[in-house]
C-alpha positions, 0 to 999 in steps of 0.5 A, spaced: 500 500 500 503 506 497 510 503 497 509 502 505 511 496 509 508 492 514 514 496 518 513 503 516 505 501 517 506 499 525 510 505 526 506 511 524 500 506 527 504 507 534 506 513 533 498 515 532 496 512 538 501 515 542 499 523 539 492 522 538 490 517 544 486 511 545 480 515 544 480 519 538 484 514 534 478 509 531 474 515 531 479 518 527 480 511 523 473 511 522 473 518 519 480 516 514 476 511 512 470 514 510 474 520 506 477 515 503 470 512 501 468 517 498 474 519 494 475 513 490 466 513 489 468 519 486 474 519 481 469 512 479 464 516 477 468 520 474 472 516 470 465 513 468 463 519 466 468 519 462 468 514 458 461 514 457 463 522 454 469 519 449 464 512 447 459 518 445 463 522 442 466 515 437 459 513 436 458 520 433 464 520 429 463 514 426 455 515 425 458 521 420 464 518 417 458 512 414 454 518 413 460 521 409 460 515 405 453 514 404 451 507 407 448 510 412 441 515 412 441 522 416 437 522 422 432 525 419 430 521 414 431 515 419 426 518 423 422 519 416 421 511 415 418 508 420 419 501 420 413 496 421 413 492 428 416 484 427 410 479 427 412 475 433 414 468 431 410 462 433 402 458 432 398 464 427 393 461 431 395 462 438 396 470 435 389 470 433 387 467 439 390 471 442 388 477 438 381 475 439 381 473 447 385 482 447 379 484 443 373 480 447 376 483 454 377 490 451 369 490 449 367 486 456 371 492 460 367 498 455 361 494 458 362 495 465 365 502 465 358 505 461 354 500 467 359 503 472 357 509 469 349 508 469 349 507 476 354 513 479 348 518 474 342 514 477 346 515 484 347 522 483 341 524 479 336 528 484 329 525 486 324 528 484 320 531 489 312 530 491 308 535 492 302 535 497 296 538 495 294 544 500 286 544 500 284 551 501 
């Protein structure tokens, strides 16, 4: 660790103790290693964020060396031509069914929505009153 030796290590951990005491010696130790923590988090995210940045930025690069050469579209046009969705491979008939069983719960649900929304109406409609006749 740093070019320091089990020796040289003992030393300054002696030395630490009889400067700092027995008790502010773990708290300080404590301290050291949560600086040393946060300090290499940061230089990672650092470093990170930096490749990510020159990953980006050889992406762009080689997106406009095809371009240059023709064998690829600009950006623009791609997003022109939107491309059809695959059809998923398998039994057509299991998609079919599947198709169907999507559209009858599609109507089920519609169903139940417009009889939720009937009886919220007729719940909240108000009732007519009945008047009494006076005799005068």
């Amino acid at each position: 660790m740093f070019g320091i030796g089990m020796t040289e290590m003992l030393l300054i951990g002696a030395l630490a103790l009889i400067v700092l005491g027995p008790k502010k010696l773990p708290d300080l130790a404590r301290s050291l290693g949560k600086g040393f923590a946060e300090f290499k988090r940061a230089t990672n995210e650092f470093k990170n964020t930096m490749e990510v940045e020159i990953r980006a930025e050889e992406v762009r690069q080689t997106q406009e060396k095809l371009q240059q050469e023709g064998k690829l579209k600009p950006e623009a046009e791609v997003a022109a031509e939107p491309e059809s969705a695959p059809e998923p491979e398998g039994n057509a008939e299991a998609i079919a069914e599947a198709k169907a069983a999507q559209a009858r719960y599609a109507e089920e649900d519609a169903e139940i929505e417009r009889q939720l929304e009937e009886e919220v109406l007729t719940a909240e409609a108000p009732q007519p009153k009945q008047e009494q006749k006076q005799d005068v």
